[in-house]
C-alpha positions as protocol buffer text, in pm:
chain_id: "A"
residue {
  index: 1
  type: UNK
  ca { x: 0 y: 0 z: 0 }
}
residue {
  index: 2
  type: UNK
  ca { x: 174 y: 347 z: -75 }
}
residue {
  index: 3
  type: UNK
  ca { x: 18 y: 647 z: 153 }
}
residue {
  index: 4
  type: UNK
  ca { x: 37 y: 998 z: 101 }
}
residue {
  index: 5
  type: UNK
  ca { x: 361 y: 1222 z: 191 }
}
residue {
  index: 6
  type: UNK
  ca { x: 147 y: 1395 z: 439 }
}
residue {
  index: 7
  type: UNK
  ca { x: -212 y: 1286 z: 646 }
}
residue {
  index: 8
  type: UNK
  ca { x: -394 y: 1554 z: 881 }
}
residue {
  index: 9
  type: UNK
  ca { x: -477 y: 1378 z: 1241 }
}
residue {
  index: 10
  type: UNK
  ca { x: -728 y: 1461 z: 1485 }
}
residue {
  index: 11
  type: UNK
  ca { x: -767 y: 1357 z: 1866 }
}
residue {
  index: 12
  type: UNK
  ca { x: -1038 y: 1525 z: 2015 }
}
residue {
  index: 13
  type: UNK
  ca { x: -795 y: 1502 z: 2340 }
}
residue {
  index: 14
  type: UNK
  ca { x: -634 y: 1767 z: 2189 }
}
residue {
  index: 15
  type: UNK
  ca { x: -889 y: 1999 z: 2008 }
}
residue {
  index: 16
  type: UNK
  ca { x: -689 y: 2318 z: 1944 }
}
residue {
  index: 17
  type: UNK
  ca { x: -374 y: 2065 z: 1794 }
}
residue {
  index: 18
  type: UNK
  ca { x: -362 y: 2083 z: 1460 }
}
residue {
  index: 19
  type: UNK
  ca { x: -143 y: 1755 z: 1354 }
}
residue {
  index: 20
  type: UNK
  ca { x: -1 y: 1669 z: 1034 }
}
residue {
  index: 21
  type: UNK
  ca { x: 198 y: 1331 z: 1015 }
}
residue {
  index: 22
  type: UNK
  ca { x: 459 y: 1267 z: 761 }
}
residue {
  index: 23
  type: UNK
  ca { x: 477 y: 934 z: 675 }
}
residue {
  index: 24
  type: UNK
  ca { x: 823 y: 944 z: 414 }
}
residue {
  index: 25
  type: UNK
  ca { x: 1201 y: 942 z: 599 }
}
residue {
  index: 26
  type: UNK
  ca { x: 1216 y: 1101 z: 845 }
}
residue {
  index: 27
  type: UNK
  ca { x: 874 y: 1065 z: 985 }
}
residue {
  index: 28
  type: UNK
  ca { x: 757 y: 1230 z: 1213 }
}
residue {
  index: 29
  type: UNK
  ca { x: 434 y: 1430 z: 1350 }
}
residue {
  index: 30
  type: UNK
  ca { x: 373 y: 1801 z: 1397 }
}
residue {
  index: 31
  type: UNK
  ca { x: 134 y: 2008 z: 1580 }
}
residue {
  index: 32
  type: UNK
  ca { x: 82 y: 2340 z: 1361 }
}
residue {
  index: 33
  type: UNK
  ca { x: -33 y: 2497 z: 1681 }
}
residue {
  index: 34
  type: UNK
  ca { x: 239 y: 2524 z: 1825 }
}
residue {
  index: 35
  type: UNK
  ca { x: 495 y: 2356 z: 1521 }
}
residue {
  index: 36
  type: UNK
  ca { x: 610 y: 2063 z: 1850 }
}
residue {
  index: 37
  type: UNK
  ca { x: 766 y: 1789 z: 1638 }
}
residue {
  index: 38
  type: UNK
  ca { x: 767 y: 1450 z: 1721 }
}
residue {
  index: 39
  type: UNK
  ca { x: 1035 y: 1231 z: 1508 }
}
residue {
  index: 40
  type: UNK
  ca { x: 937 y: 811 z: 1468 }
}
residue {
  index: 41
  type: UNK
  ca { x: 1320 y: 779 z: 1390 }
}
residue {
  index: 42
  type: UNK
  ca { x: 1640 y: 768 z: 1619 }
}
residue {
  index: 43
  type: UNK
  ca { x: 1905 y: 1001 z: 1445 }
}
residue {
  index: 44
  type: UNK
  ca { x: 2299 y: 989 z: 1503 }
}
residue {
  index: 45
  type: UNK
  ca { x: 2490 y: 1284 z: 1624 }
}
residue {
  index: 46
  type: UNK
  ca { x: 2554 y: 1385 z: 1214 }
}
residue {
  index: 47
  type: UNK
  ca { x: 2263 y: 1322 z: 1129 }
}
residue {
  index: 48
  type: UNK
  ca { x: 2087 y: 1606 z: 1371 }
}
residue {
  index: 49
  type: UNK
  ca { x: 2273 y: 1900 z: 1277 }
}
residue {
  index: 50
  type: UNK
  ca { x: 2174 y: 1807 z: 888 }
}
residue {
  index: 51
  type: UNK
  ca { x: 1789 y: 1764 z: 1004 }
}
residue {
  index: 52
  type: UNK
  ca { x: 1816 y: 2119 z: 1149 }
}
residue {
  index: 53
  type: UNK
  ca { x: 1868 y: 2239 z: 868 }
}
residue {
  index: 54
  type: UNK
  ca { x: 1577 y: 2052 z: 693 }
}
residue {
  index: 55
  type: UNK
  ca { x: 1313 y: 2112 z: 959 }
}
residue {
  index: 56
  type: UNK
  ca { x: 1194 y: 2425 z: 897 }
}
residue {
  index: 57
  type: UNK
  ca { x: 1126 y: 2315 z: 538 }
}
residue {
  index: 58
  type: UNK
  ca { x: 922 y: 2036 z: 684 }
}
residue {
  index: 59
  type: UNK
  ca { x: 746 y: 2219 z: 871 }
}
residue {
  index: 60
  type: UNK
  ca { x: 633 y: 2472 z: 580 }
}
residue {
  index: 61
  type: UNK
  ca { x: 605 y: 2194 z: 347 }
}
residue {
  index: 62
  type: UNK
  ca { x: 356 y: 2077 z: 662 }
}
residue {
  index: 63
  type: UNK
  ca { x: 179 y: 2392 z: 669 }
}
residue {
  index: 64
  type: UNK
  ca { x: 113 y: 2426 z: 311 }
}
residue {
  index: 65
  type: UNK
  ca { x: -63 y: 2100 z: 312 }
}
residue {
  index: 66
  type: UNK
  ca { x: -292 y: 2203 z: 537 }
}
residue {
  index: 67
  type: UNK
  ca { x: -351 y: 2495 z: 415 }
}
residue {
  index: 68
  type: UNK
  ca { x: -435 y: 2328 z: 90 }
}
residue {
  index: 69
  type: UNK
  ca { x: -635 y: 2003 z: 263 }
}
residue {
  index: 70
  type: UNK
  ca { x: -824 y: 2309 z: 446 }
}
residue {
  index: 71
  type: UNK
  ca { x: -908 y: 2554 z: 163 }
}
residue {
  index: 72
  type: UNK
  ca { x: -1052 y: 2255 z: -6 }
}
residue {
  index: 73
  type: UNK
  ca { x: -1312 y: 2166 z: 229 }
}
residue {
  index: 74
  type: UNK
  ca { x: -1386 y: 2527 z: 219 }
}
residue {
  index: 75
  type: UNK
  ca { x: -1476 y: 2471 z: -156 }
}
């Protein structure tokens, strides 16, 4: 089964959170409330200094979907 690059999640737990999950390497989940990541993968010393780099085009990547999934419904 292949699955989107990014899914919108909802917990009513948590009704202000806003999450987006990305589901390609390195996948993680965000809250767009607040942009909190949480990675699924275990990175090496190296390998965190180049994901700093990359996270804050993750996280607008992130944002764009939503604001794309959202204007949608709107339609």
């Amino acid at each position: 089964m292949e699955f989107p690059k990014f899914i919108l999640g909802d917990n009513t737990d948590y009704p202000e959170a806003i999450f987006v999950i990305h589901t390609e390497f390195p996948r993680f989940i965000i809250n767009l409330q607040d942009d909190e990541i949480q990675w699924f993968e275990e990175f090496s010393k190296e390998d965190e200094e180049e994901l700093e780099a990359e996270t804050v085009r993750m996280i607008e990547e992130a944002s764009a979907f939503y604001d794309r999934e959202v204007s949608r419904y709107q339609d």
